[in-house]
C-alpha positions as CSV (number, residue, x, y, z in Angstrom):
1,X,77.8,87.9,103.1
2,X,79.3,88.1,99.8
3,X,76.1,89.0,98.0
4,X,76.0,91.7,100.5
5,X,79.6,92.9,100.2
6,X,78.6,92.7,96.3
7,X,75.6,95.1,96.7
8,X,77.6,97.7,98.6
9,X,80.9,97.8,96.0
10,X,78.0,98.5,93.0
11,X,76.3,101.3,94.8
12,X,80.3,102.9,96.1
13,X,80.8,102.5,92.2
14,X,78.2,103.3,90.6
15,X,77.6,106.9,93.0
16,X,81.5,107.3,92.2
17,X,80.6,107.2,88.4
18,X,77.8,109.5,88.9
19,X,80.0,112.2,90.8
20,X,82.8,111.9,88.0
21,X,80.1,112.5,85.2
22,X,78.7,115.3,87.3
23,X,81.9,117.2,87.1
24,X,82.4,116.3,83.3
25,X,85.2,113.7,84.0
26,X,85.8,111.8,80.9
27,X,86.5,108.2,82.0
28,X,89.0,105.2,80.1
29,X,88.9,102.0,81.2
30,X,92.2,99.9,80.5
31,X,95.6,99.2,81.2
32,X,97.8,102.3,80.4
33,X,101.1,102.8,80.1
34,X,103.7,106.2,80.0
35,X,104.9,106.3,76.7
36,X,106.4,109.9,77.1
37,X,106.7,112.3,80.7
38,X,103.2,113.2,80.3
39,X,102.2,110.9,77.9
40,X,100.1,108.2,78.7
41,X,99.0,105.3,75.9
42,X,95.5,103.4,76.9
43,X,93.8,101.1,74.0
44,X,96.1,102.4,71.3
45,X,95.5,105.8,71.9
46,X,97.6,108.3,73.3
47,X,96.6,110.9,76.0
48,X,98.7,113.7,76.8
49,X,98.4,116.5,79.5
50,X,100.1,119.2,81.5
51,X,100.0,116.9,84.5
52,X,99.6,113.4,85.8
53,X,98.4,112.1,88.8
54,X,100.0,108.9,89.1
55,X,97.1,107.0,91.5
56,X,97.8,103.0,90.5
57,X,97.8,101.5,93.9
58,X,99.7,98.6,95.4
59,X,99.5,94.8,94.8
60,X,99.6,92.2,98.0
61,X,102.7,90.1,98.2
62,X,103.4,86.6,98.1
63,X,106.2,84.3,99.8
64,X,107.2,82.9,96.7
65,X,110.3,81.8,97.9
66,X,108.9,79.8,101.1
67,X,108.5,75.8,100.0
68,X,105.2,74.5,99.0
69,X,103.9,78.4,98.8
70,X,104.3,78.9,95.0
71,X,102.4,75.7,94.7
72,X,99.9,76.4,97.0
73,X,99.1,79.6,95.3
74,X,98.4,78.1,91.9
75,X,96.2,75.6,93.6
76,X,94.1,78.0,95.4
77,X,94.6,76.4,99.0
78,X,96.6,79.9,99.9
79,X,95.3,83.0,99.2
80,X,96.2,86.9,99.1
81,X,94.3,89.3,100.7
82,X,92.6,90.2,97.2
83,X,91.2,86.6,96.5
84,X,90.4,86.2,100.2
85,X,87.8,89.0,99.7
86,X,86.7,87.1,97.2
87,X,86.1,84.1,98.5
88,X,82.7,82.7,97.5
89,X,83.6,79.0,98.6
90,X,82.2,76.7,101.2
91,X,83.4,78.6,104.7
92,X,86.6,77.0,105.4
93,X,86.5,75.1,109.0
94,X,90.1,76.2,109.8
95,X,91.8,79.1,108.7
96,X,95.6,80.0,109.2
97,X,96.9,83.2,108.6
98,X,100.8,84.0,108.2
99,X,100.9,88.2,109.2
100,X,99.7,89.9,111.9
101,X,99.8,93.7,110.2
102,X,96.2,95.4,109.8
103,X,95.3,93.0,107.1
104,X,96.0,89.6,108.7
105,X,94.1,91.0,111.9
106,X,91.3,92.5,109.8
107,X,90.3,88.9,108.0
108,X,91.7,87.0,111.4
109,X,88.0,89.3,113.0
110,X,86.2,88.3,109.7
111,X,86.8,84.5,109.4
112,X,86.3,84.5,113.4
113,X,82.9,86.4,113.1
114,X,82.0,83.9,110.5
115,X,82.9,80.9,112.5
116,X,85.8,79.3,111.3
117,X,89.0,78.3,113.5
118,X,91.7,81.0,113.0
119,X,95.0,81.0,113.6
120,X,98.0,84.1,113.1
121,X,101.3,83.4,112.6
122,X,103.4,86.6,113.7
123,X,107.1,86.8,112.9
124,X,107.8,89.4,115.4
125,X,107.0,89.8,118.7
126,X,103.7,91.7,118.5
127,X,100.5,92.1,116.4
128,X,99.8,95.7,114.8
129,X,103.9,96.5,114.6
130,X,104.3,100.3,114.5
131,X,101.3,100.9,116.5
132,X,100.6,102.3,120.2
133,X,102.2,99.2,122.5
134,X,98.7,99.4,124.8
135,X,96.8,99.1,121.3
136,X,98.5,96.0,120.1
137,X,98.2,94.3,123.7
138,X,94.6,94.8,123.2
139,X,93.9,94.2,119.7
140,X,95.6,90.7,120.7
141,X,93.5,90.2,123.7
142,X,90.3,91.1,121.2
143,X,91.5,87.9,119.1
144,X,92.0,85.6,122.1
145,X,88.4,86.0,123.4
146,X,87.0,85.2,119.9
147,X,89.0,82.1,120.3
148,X,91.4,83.4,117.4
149,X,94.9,81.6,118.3
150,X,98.1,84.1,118.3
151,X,101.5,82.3,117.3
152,X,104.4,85.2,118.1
153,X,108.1,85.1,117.3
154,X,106.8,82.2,114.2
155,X,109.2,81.5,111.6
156,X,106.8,80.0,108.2
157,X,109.2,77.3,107.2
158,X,106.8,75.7,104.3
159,X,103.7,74.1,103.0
160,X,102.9,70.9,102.1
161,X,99.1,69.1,101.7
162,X,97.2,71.6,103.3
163,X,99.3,71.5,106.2
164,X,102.0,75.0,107.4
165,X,105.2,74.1,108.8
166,X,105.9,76.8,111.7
167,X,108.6,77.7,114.0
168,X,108.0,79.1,117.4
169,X,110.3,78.7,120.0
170,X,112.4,76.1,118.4
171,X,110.3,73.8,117.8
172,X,108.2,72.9,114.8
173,X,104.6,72.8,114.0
174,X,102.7,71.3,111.5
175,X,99.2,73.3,111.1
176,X,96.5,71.2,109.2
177,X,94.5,74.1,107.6
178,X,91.9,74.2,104.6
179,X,93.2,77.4,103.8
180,X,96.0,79.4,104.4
181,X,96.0,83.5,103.9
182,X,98.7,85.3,103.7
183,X,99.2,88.8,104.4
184,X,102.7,90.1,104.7
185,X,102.3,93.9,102.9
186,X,102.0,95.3,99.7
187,X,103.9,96.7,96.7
188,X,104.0,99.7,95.0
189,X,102.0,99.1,91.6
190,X,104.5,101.9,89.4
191,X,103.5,100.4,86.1
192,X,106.1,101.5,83.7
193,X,106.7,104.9,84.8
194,X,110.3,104.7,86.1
195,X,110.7,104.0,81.6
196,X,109.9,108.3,81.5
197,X,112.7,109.0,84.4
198,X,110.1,108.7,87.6
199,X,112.4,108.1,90.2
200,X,110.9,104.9,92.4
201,X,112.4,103.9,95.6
202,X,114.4,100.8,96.9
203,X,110.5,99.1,97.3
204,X,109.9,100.1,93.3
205,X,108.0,103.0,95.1
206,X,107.3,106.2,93.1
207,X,109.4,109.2,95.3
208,X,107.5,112.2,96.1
209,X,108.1,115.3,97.9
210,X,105.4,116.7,100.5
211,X,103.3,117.9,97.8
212,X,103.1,114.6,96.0
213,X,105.4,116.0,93.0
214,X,107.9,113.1,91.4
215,X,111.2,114.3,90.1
216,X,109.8,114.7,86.4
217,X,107.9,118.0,86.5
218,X,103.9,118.1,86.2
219,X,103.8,114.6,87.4
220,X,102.6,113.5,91.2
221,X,101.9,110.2,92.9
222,X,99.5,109.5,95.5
223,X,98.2,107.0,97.9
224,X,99.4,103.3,97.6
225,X,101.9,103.7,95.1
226,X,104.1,106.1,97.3
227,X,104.0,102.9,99.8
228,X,103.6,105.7,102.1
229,X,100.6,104.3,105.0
230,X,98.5,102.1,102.3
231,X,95.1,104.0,103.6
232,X,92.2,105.4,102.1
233,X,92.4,108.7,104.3
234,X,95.8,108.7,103.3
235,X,95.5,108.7,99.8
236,X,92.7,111.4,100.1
237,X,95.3,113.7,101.5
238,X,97.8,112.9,99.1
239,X,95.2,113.6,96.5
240,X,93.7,117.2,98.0
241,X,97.4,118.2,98.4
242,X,98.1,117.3,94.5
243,X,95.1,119.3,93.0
244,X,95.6,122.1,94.9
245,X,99.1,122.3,93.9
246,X,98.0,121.6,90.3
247,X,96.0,124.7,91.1
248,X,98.1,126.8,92.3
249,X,96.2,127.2,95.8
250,X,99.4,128.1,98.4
251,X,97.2,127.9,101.1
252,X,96.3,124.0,101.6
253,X,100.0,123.3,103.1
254,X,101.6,119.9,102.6
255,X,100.8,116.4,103.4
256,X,101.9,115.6,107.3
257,X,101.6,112.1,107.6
258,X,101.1,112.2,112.1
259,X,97.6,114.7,111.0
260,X,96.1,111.9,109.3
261,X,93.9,109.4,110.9
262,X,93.9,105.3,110.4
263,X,91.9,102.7,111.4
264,X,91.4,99.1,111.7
265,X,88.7,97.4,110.9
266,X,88.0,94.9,113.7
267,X,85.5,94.6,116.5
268,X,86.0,97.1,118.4
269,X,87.3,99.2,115.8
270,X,90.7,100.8,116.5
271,X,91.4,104.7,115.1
272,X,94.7,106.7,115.7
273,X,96.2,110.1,114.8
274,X,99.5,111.1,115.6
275,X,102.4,109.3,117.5
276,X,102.5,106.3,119.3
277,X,104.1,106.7,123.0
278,X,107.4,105.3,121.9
279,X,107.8,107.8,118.9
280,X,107.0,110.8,121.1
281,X,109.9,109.6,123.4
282,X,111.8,108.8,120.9
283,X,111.8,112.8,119.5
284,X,113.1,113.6,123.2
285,X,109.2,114.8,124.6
286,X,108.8,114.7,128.0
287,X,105.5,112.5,127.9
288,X,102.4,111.7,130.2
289,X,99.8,109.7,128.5
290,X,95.9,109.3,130.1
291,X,93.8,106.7,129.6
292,X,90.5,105.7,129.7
293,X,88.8,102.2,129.7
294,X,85.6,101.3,127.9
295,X,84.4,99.1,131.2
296,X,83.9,102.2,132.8
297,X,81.6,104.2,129.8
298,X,77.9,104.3,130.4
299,X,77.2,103.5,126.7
300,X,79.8,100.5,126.3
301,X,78.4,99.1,129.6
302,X,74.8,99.9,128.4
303,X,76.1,97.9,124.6
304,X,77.7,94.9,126.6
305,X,80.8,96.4,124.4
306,X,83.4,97.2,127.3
307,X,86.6,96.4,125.4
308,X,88.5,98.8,124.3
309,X,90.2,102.1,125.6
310,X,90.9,105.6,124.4
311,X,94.9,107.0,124.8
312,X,96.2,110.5,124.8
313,X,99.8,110.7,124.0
314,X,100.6,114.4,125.3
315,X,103.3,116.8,125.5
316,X,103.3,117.1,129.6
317,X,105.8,120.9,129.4
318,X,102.8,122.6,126.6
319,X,99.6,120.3,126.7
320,X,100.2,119.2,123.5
321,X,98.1,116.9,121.8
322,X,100.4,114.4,119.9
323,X,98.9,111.3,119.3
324,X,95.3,109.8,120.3
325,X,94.3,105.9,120.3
């Protein structure tokens, strides 16, 4: 699996290096750092330009401050989303894993798939917060039948020899794991850039305006950084509506966050566009929604792949599309 994961990255990379030499993109590899608005310092040398795209993604956070986490993390029994892909070891027997966002249910359907004995810890009350109710309900329904187990309302009290202290409904449970995966969100990676005047956010952010422009002129942030929906479509959007700008093309419009798609990678794979049901209310809409299960599509029936739905979230007084599942 690795070897294969492995294989793919090279060929993404190397057809991404190809592309950039085809348009005569000079390429530096290493750490960089402003050392002026526009000014950025990489090996020693400086580069300067009429405008920088500020693109240096997010970094997965750790619950340093839970006991037993720091420790665990320097021994290598708990693990961040970025080592877990990563992990070339023996497949664990029993894996827990403390956040039930899109990562923790992502590698909850990976280890599953792969055999091993999952478990989520969810502090809240449902898995995929933010997302269409009817989408989480399934989603946790979709880890139940792999035989993933789904703590809710869990409070992570510590770790200590391989074994997570929980809290679910006052009482306490002691999970013997061989690993433990933790994936509780990301951080803005701003590198130094707030040094130049950037304006970052209360989440060390960078700020940006619908066309991806800081406060500092000729310099614009995009994707992960602006800790805006960490997606890859996402920061695609960002990115076509910086360079256009850069351009001066007036006609590409703004980033709109509801008119680009997401996903989850699980098994069935969930996509989404727009509101949820809840938001659409929430803006006053009047609201009717249609669904349609896969147990009744000829195709799903035909791929023994009946779970799963499709939702339309629409405006019932214009017919207005605002959100699909």
């Amino acid at each position: 699996m690795h070897q294969r994961k492995a294989d793919v990255v090279k060929k993404i990379s190397s057809s991404v290096e190809m592309l950039m030499k085809m348009s005569k993109v000079t390429s530096v590899f290493g750490e960089a750092k402003f050392v002026g608005a526009r000014a950025l310092e990489v090996n020693g040398k400086v580069y300067e330009a009429k405008n920088v795209i500020l693109a240096t993604g997010s970094t997965a956070n750790k619950l340093l401050k839970v006991p037993g986490f720091k420790s665990g993390y320097k021994s290598g029994e708990i693990l961040t989303s970025e080592e877990a892909i990563n992990f070339d070891k023996k497949l664990p027997k029993k894996v827990t894993i403390v956040g039930g966002g899109v990562i923790g249910i992502e590698f909850a359907n990976v280890f599953a798939k792969a055999g091993s004995k999952v478990t989520v810890v969810q502090n809240g009350p449902v898995l995929l917060p933010g997302m269409d109710s009817d989408v989480s309900k399934l989603a946790k329904e979709m880890l139940e039948g792999m035989g993933v187990e789904v703590l809710l309302n869990a409070n992570t009290l510590g770790y200590e020899k391989k074994t997570l202290k929980v809290e679910v409904d006052s009482k306490t449970l002691s999970l013997k794991q061989d690993v433990v995966l933790t994936a509780i969100g990301r951080s803005a990676n701003a590198i130094n850039a707030a040094e130049v005047g950037v304006k970052l956010g209360e989440r060390g952010e960078v700020l940006v305006d619908s066309l991806q422009r800081t406060n500092v002129a000729g310099v614009y942030a995009i994707g992960d950084v602006t800790n805006q929906k960490m997606l890859a479509h996402v920061a695609y959007a960002h990115a076509l509506v910086a360079v256009f700008h850069i351009l001066g093309d007036k006609q590409k419009g703004s980033y709109h966050p509801k008119a680009v798609p997401g996903c989850v990678y699980t098994s069935p794979e969930i996509a989404f566009i727009g509101m949820t049901e809840a938001e659409a209310k929430a803006q006053g809409r009047n609201v009717m929604t249609a669904k349609y299960s896969f147990a009744n599509l000829g195709k799903a029936i035909a791929s023994n792949k009946t779970k799963g739905l499709v939702k339309l979230v629409v405006d019932k007084e214009f017919g207005e599309i605002l959100g699909a599942w």
